[in-house]
C-alpha positions in Angstrom: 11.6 0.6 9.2 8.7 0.8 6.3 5.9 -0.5 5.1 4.5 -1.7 1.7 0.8 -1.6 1.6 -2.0 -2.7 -0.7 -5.7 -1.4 -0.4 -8.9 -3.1 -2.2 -12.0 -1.2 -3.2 -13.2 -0.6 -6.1 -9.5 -1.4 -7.4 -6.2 -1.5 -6.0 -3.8 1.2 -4.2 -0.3 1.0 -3.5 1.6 2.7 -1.4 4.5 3.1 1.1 5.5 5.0 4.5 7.5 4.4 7.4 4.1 5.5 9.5 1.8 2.6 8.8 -0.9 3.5 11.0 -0.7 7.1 10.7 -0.9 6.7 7.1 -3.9 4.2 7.1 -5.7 6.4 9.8 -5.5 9.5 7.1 -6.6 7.4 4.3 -10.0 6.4 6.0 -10.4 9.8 7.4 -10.4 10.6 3.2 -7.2 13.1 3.1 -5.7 11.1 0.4 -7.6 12.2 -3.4 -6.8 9.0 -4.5 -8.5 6.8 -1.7 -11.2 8.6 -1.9 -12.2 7.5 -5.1 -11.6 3.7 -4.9 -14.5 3.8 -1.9 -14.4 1.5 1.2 -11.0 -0.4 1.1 -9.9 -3.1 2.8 -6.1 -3.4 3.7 -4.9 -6.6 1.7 -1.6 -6.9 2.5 1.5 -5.1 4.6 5.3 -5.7 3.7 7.9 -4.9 5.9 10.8 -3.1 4.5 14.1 -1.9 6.3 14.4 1.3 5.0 12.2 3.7 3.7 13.9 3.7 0.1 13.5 -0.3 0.1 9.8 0.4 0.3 9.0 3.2 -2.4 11.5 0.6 -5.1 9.0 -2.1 -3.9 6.3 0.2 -4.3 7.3 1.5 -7.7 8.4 -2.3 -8.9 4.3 -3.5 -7.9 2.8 -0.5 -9.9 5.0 -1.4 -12.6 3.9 -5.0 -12.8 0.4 -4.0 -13.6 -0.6 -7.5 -11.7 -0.9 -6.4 -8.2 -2.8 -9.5 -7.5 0.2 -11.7 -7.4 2.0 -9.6 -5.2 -1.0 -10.6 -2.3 1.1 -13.7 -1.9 4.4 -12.1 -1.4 6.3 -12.6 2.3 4.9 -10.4 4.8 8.4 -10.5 6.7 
């Protein structure tokens, strides 16, 4: 079990773990560089994903798109 996630501040983060709240807990404690610098976030959207490597392609294939917008309406589950 894993979990796509997307962040809003000052503009978007992506990223993937298989801890969701663990992971989300260390961003808003500001031990992630890259958090840090995008401000107060909001958490926009959560994907479930089977496996782990299922959630980094996911991950890597929303980056890619350079729209992370549309992916705010992709299926949650």
């Amino acid at each position: 079990m894993a979990w796509v996630y997307i962040l809003k501040g000052s503009r978007y983060y992506v990223g993937s773990t298989p801890t969701l709240i663990k992971r989300l807990r260390d961003h808003r404690r500001g031990n992630t560089h890259t958090t840090k610098r995008i401000g107060d976030w909001k958490l926009t959207k959560v994907i479930y994903c089977k496996t782990l490597n299922e959630a980094r392609a996911l991950e890597v294939r929303i980056k890619k798109s350079k729209n992370i917008k549309r992916w705010l309406s992709y299926p949650s589950f």
